[in-house]
N, C-alpha and C positions, 0 to 999 in steps of 0.2 A: 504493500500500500504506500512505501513512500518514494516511489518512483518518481522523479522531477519531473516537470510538465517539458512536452519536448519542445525545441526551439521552433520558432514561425520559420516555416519553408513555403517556397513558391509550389504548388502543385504539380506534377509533371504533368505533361500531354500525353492523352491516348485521346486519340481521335475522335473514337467512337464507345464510350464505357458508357455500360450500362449497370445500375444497382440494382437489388433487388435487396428490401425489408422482409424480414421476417414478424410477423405480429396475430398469427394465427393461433398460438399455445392457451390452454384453458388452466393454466396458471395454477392449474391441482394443490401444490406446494405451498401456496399462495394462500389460498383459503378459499381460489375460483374466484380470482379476480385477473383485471388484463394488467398486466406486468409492463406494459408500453403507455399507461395512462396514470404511473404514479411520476411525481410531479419535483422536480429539482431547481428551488430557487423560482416554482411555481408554474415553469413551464412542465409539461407531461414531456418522457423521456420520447416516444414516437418526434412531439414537434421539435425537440432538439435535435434531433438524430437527423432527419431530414435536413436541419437550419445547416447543419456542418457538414453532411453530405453534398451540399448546394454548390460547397465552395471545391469540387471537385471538378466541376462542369459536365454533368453526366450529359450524355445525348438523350435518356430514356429511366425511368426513376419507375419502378415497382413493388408496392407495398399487399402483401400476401394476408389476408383478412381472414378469422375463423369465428371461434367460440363467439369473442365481443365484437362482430363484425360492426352492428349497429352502435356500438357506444366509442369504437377507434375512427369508425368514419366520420360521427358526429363531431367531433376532435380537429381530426386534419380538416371540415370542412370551415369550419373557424380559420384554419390557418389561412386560408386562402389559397390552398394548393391542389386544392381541385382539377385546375387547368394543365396543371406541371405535373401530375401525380398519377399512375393508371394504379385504381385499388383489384386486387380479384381477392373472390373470397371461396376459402377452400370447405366445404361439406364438413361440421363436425366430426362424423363416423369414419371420415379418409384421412384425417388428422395424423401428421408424422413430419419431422424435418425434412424428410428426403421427398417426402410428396407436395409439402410446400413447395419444396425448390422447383421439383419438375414445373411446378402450375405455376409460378413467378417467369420461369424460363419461358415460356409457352406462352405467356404474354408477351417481350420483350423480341423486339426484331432480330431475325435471324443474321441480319451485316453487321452487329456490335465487334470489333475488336477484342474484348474482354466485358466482364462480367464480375463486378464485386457483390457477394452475397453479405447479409449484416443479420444479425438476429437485434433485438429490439431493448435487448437486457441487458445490455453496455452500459453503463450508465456514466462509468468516469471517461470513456474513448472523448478524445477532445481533436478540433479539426486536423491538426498537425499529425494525430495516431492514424488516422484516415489515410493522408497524404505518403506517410512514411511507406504503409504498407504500397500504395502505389508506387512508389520509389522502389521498395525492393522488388517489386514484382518487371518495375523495365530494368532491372540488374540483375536478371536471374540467369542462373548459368543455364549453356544450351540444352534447347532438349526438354527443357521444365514447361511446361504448361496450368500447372496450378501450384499455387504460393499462401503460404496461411503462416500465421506466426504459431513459433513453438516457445513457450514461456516455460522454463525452470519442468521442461521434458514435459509439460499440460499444451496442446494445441489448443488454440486460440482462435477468437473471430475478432474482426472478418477477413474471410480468404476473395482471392482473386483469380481469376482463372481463364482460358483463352478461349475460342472457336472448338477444338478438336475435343479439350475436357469437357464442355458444355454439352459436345454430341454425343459425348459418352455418358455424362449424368443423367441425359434426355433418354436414352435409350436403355440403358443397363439396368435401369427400377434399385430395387434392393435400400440398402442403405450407403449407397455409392456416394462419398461425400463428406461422409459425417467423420469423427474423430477416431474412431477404428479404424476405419479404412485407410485414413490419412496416415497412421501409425503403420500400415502393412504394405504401404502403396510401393509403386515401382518408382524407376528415376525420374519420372516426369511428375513428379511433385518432390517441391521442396519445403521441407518445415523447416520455414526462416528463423535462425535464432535470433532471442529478442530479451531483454531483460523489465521488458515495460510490463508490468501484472494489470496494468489498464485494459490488456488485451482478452485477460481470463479474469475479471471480476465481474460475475453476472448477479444477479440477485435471484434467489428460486423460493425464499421463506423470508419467513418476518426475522428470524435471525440473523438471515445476512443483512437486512437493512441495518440491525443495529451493530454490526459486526462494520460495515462498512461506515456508518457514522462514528464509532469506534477509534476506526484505524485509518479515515480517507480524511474525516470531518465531514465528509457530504451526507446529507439529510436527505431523505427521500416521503417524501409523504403523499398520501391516497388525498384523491380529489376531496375538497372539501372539510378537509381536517387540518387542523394548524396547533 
């Protein structure tokens, strides 16, 4: 948790990136709440996530809706990102990370460059965490096609990934993608070493929120409590 905030860097170019949000989870851990609508310094972690994914210049922004489809839509549409933002929302009962991702991919044009996946539970990632991993991924040794940070041997989100991983994720089903996988994978993924724990601090219980206000000082609080 006391990892220094990284230095402001210019964002590299990739021509054509496209995100994709993860915000479909029914938050079980939680108490069944949406984990993307508790609220930091008063914004909901969804509107921040997008505010700093903004400054990447994506061509195409994808936000993957489930359980609280109607109470995260009603959120971003506050934001104003309606216009900027294609939401799809995945069937409770098909609910799964790897099934989100296919239906976010499935949205998202087929000529992207690359593809950064984000789950929505990030809470300390700050624009610069964003950038970096974009950095490493245009300095990835040949051959790599998907890049995810590895923190202290824990993989991390969010990863990045090119045209040819995409058509593998898109096709192969399974759990293609997720943090096993990444641990068993062949040379064409690289888990970037990284010393940033920004990268694996997600929140899944009320414990981590007070474990995180604890150890980060970030407060996180449910709509409407103070």
């Amino acid at each position: 948790m006391s990892t220094p905030a990284p230095p402001a860097i210019t964002a590299p170019l990739i021509n054509r990136l496209g995100v994709l949000v993860l915000a479909a989870g029914k938050g079980v851990r939680m108490g069944g709440r949406p984990k993307c609508l508790l609220e930091r310094d008063g914004e909901p972690l969804i509107a921040r996530q997008l505010r700093m994914l903004d400054a990447l210049q994506p061509v195409a922004v994808v936000v993957v809706l489930g359980h609280y489809a109607t109470e995260v839509a009603g959120v971003m549409a506050k934001m104003g990102v309606a216009n900027t933002v294609t939401r799809v929302t995945q069937p409770s009962l098909d609910h799964s990370q790897p099934s989100s991702i296919r239906l976010g991919l499935q949205a998202l044009s087929s000529d992207l460059d690359a593809v950064m996946v984000c789950p929505s539970d990030l809470p300390l990632l700050e624009t610069a965490d964003y950038q970096a991993l974009l950095a490493a991924y245009l300095e990835r040794p040949a051959g790599v096609g998907f890049v995810g940070p590895l923190v202290n041997n824990i993989p991390g989100n969010p990863v990045i990934f090119d045209r040819m991983v995409r058509r593998q994720i898109e096709t192969r089903g399974g759990q293609f993608g997720c943090g096993n996988w990444r641990n068993n994978a062949d040379a064409s993924v690289w888990n970037w070493p990284s010393s940033n724990e920004r990268y694996t601090t997600d929140v899944d219980t009320e414990r981590d929120l007070l474990r995180l206000e604890q150890d980060a000082g970030v407060v996180l609080r449910w709509p409407g409590t103070r």
